[in-house]
C-alpha positions in Angstrom: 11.8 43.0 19.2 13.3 40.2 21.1 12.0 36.8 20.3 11.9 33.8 22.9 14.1 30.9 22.4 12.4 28.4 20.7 11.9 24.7 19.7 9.0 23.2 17.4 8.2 20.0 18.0 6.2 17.6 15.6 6.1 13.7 14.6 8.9 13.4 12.1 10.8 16.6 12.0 10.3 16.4 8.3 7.3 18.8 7.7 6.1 21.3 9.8 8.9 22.0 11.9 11.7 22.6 9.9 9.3 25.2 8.4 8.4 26.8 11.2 11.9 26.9 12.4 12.8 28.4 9.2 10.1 31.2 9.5 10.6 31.9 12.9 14.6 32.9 11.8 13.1 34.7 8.8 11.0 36.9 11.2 13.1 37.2 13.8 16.7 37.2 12.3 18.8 34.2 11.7 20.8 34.8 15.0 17.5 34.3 16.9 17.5 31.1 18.9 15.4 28.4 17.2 15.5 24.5 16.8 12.9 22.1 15.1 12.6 18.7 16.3 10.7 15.2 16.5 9.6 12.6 18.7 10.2 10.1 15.9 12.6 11.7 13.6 12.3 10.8 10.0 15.7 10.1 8.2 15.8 13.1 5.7 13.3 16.3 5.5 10.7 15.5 3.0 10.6 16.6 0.0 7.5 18.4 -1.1 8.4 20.1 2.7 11.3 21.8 0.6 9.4 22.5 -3.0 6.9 24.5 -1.0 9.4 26.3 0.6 11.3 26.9 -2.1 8.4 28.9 -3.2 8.9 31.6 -0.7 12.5 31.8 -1.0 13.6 29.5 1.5 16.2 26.8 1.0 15.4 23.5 3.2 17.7 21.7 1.0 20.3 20.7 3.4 18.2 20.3 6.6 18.6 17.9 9.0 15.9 15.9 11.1 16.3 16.1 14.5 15.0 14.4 17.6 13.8 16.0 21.3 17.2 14.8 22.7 19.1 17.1 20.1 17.6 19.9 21.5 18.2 19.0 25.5 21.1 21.1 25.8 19.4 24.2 23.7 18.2 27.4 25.6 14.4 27.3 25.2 11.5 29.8 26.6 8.9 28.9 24.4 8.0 25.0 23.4 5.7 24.9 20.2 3.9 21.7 19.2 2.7 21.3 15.5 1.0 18.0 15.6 -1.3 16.8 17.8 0.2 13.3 18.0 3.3 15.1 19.4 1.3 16.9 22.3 2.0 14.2 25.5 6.2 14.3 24.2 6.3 18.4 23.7 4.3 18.9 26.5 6.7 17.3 29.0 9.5 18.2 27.1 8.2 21.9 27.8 7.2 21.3 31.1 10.8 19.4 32.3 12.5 22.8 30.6 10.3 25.2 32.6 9.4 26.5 29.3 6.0 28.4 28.1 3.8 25.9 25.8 1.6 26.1 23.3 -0.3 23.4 20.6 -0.5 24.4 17.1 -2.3 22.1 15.3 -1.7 22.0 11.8 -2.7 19.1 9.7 -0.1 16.6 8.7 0.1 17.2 4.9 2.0 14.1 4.4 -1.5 12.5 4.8 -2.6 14.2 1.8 -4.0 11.8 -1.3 -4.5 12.7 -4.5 -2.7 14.2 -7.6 0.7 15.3 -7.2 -0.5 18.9 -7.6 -3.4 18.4 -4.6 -0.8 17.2 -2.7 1.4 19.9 -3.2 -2.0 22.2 -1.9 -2.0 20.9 1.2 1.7 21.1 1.8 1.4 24.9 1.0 -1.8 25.1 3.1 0.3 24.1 5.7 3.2 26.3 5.1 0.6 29.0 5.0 -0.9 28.2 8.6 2.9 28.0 10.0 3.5 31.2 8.3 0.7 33.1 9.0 0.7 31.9 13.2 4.6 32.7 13.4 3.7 36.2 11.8 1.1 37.0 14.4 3.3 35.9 17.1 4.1 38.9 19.7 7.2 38.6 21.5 6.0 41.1 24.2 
């Protein structure tokens, strides 16, 4: 199954991107074209973004935020958008690419108070959503 070149688009690149970048190779084969980006990049991936990961295997570790223009060169078929915040910036980069778009929602888990381990929950409620949306994608 061939799967559309990609890029997901959220706020900080530091979250829900790099994740879903990350399963979309998983599913797909790392040689699949995929990028993650953000309209306002955040210096360094965050880091209960990579515990969480870590859980299913995947190594964030050495990730690198990214911002829309790091991707303006990059084949792309399919534009994702994570974060509604991101919507009016993914929607045009989509739209100036000729690219199919879609808005996946997912809460910002970064936003998440509480105890270390309820803010761990959130990040993996995330990863979950991410996971389970990239696993129902059809290519076809």
């Amino acid at each position: 199954m061939a799967a559309p070149s990609v890029v997901f688009v959220c706020g900080r690149n530091a979250v829900r991107s790099p994740m879903a970048e990350a399963f979309w190779k998983h599913r797909f084969g790392a040689d699949c074209l995929a990028r993650s980006c953000g309209v306002e990049p955040a210096p360094w991936p965050d880091g209960f973004m990579i515990s969480v990961m870590n859980e299913t295997g995947i190594d964030l570790s050495n990730f690198e935020c990214r911002d829309l223009a790091d991707t303006a060169d990059d084949p792309v078929e399919l534009v994702v958008c994570l974060a509604a915040d991101a919507d009016p910036s993914a929607s045009a980069f989509a739209e100036a690419r000729d690219a199919e778009y879609q808005l996946w929602a997912i809460p910002d888990p970064a936003e998440a108070e509480g105890s270390r381990e309820a803010r761990l929950d959130a990040y993996r409620t995330a990863r979950d959503a991410i996971k389970a949306r990239i696993s129902a994608y059809n290519p076809d």
